[in-house]
VEXDREN-2710 file (C-alpha; in Angstrom, 1 decimal):
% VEXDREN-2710
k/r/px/py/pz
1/UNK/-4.1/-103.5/-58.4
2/UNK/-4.1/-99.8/-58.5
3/UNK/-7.0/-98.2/-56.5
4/UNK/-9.0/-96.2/-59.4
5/UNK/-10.6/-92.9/-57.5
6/UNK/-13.7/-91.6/-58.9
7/UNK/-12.9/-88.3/-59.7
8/UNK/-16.7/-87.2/-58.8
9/UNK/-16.0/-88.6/-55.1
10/UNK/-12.8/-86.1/-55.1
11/UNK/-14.3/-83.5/-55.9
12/UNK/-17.2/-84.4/-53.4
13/UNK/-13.9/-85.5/-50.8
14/UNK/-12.0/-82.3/-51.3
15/UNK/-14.5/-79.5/-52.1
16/UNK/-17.9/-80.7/-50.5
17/UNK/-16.8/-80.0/-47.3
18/UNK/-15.9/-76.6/-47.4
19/UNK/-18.1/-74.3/-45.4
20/UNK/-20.7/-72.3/-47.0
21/UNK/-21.8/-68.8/-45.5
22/UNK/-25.4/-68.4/-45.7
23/UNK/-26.6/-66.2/-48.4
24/UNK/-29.3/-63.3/-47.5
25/UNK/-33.0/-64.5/-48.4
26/UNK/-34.7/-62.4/-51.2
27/UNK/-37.3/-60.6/-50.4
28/UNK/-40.7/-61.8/-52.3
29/UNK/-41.8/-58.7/-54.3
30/UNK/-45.3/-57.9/-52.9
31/UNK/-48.4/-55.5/-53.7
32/UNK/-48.2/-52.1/-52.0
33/UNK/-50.8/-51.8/-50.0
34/UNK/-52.0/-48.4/-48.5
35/UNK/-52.6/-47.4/-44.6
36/UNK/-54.0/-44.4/-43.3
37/UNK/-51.7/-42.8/-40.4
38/UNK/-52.3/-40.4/-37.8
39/UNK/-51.9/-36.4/-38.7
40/UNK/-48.2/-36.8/-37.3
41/UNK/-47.4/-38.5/-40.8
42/UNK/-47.9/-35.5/-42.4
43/UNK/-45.2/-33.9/-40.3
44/UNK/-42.9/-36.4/-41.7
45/UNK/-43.6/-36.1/-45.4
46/UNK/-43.0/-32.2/-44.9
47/UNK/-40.0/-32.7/-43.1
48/UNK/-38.5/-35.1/-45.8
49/UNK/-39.0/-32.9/-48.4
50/UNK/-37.4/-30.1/-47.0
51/UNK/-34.8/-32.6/-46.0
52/UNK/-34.2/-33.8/-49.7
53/UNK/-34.7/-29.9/-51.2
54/UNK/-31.5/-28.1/-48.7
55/UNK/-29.4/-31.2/-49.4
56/UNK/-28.0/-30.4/-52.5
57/UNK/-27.6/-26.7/-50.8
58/UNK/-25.4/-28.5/-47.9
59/UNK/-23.9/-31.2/-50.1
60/UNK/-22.7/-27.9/-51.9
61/UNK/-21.5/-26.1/-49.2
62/UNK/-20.2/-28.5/-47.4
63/UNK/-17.4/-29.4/-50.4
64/UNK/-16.9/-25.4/-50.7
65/UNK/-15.7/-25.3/-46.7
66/UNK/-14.1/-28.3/-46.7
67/UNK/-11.7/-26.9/-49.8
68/UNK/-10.7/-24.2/-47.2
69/UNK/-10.5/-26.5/-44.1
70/UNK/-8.2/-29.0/-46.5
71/UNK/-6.0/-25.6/-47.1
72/UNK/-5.9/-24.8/-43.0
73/UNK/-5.5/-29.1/-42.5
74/UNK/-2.5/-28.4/-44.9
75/UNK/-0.8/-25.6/-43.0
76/UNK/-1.3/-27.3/-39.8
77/UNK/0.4/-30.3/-40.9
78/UNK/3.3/-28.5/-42.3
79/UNK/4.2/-27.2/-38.6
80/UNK/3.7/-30.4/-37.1
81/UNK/4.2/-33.3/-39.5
82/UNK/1.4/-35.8/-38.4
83/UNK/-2.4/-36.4/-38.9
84/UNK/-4.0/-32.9/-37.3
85/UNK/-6.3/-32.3/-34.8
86/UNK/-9.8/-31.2/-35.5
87/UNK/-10.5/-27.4/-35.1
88/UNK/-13.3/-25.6/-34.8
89/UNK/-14.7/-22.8/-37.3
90/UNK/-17.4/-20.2/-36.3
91/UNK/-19.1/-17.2/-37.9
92/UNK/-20.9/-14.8/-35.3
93/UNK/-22.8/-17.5/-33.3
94/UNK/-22.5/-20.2/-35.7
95/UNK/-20.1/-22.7/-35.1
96/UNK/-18.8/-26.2/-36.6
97/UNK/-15.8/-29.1/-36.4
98/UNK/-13.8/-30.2/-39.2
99/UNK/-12.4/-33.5/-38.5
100/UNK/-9.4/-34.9/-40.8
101/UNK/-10.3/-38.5/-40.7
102/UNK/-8.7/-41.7/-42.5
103/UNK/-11.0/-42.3/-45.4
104/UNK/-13.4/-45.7/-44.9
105/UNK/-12.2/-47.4/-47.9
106/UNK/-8.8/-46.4/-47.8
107/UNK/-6.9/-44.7/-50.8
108/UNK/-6.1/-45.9/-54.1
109/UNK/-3.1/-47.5/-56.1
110/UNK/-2.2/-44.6/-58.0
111/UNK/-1.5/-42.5/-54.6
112/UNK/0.3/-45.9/-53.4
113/UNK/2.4/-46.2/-56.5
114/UNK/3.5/-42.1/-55.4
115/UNK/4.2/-43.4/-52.2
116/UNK/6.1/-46.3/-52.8
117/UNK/8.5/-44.5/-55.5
118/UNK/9.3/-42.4/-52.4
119/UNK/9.6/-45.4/-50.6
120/UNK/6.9/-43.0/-48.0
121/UNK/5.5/-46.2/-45.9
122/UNK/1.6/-46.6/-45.0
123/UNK/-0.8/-48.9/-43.9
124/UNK/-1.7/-51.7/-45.8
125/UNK/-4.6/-53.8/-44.8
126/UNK/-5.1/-57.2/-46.7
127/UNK/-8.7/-58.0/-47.4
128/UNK/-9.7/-61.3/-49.7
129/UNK/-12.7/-62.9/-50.6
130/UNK/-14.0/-66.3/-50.8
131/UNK/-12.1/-68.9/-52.3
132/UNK/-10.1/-72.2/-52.0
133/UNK/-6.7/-72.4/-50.5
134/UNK/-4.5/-74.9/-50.1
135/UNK/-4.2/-76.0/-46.3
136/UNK/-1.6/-73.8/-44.2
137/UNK/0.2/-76.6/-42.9
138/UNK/0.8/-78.2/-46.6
139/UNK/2.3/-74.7/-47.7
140/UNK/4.9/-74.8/-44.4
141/UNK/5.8/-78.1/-44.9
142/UNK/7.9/-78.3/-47.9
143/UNK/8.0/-82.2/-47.9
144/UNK/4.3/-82.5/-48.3
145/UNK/4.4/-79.2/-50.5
146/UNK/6.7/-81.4/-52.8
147/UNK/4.4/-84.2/-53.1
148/UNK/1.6/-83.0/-53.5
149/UNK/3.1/-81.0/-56.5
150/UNK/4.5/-84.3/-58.0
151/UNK/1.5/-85.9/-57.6
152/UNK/-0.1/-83.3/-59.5
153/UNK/1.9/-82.9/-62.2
154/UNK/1.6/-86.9/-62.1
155/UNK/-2.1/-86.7/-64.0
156/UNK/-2.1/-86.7/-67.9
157/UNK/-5.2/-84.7/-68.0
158/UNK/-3.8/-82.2/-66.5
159/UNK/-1.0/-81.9/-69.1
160/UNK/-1.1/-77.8/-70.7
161/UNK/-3.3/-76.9/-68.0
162/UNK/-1.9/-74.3/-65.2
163/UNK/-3.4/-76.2/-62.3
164/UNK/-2.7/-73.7/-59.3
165/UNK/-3.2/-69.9/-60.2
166/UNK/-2.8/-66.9/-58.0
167/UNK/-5.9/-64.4/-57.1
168/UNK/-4.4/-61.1/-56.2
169/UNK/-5.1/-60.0/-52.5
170/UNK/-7.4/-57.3/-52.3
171/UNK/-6.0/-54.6/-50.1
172/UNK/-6.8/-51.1/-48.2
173/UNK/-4.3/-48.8/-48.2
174/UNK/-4.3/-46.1/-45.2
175/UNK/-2.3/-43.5/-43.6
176/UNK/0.0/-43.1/-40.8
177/UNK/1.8/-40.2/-39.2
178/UNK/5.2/-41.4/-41.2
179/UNK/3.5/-41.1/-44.1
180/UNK/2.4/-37.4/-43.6
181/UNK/5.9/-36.6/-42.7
182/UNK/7.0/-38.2/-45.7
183/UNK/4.7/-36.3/-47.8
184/UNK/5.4/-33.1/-46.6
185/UNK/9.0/-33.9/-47.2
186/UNK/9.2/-35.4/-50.4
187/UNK/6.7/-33.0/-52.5
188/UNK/5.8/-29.6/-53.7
189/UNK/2.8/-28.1/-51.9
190/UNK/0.7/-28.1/-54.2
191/UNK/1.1/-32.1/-55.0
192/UNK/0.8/-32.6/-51.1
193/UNK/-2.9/-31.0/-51.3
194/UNK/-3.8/-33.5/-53.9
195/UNK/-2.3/-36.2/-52.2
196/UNK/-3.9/-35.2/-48.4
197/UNK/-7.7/-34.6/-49.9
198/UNK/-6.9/-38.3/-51.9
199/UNK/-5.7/-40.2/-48.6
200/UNK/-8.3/-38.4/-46.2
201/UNK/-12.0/-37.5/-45.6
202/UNK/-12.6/-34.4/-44.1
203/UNK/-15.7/-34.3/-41.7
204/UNK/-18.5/-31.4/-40.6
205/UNK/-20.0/-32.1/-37.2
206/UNK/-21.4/-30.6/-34.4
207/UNK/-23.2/-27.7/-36.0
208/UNK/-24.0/-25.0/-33.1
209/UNK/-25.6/-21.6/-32.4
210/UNK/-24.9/-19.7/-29.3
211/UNK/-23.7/-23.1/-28.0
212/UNK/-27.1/-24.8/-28.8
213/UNK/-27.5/-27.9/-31.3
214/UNK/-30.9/-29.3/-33.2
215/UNK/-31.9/-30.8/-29.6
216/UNK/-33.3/-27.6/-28.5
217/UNK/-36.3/-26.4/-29.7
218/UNK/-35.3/-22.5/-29.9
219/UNK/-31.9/-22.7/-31.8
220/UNK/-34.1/-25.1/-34.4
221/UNK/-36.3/-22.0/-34.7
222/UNK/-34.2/-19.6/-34.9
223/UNK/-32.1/-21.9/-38.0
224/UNK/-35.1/-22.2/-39.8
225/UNK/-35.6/-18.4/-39.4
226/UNK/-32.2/-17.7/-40.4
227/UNK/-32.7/-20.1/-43.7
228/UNK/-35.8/-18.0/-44.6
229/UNK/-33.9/-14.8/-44.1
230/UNK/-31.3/-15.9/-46.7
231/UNK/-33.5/-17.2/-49.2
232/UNK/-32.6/-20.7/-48.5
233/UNK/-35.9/-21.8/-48.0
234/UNK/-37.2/-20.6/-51.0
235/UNK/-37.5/-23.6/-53.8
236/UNK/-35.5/-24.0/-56.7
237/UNK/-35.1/-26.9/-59.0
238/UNK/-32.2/-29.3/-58.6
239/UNK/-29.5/-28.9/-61.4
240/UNK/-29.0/-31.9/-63.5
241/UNK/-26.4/-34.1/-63.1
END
């Protein structure tokens, strides 16, 4: 007599096994309560506001220098065909890095479609999420490959029904020296500017003056002395986005 396999148990057999990464507690939504501090609180309410009123003047300021340091990035690369080294800018006693850094998350697929018409090679990092996969050793034997596919295609209700479907890998594409060179050889200059600001993040760090960072006390005076004298300081509402 033909064994009859409950198809619950299957399931149960096949998929209840499969290990399941923890998910992150919610946090229970509770009354805010309220707690005096000491004075030194007060420091760092004033300090956060100021913090949130000159970001917008950095965030814009920032993307105006880091136009010209993509320009300078660009001629560097054009003598020496590979990702450049950081340099450092000054005005007077002010000084500052740009760093030309792979981008976190990578570029996207219309850059890698320009890159692969070119045949320009890069980095490709494949990422995937969670999901069911067949076991490795199945896939490299063909033999049990084979059956398991005519045993498959051996159920009636799966008749009309496309039982095995393919989840596209979810990649991160990044750059390498060969694809700078290949850049720089295969387009105009003004596409390679567009192409370098899409593949790369450029960086500000190490903000000095007269060789001294936010650490000492002085140089933090004389900053906030030097905002005041430019009318930074002074208050002005945030544009809308």
């Amino acid at each position: 007599m033909k064994k009859v396999i409950d198809p619950q148990a299957a399931i149960n057999e096949v998929f209840g096994k499969a290990p399941v990464q923890p998910k992150k507690a919610k946090k229970e939504k509770t009354e805010k309560t309220e707690v005096e501090f000491e004075s030194d609180f007060a420091t760092l309410v004033n300090v956060a506001i100021v913090e949130s009123a000159l970001k917008g003047v950095k965030d814009s300021l920032s993307e105006q220098y880091k136009e010209f340091a993509l320009e300078i990035f660009c001629e560097t690369i054009k003598e020496s065909p590979k990702q450049p080294e950081t340099f450092r800018a000054f005005n007077g006693d002010a000084t500052g890095s740009f760093q030309f850094r792979k981008s976190g998350s990578g570029f996207g697929q219309e850059i890698a479609d320009l890159l692969d018409e070119k045949e320009i090679p890069y980095e490709k990092e494949v990422k995937t999420g969670e999901q069911f996969v067949i076991n490795p050793e199945i896939l490299a034997n063909q033999e049990l490959l084979g059956r398991l596919a005519v045993a498959l295609k051996a159920i009636k209700e799966f008749e009309g029904i496309q039982i095995v479907q393919k989840v596209e890998a979810v990649t991160k594409n990044q750059f390498t020296d060969a694809t700078i060179h290949g850049i720089v050889k295969n387009f105009d200059e003004s596409e390679q500017k567009r192409i370098f600001g899409e593949i790369s993040t450029l960086a500000f760090a190490d903000p000095k003056l007269a060789g001294l960072n936010h650490k000492d006390q002085s140089c933090v005076s004389t900053a906030l002395q030097n905002l005041a004298n430019a009318n930074v300081l002074k208050w002005s509402p945030e544009k809308k986005k």
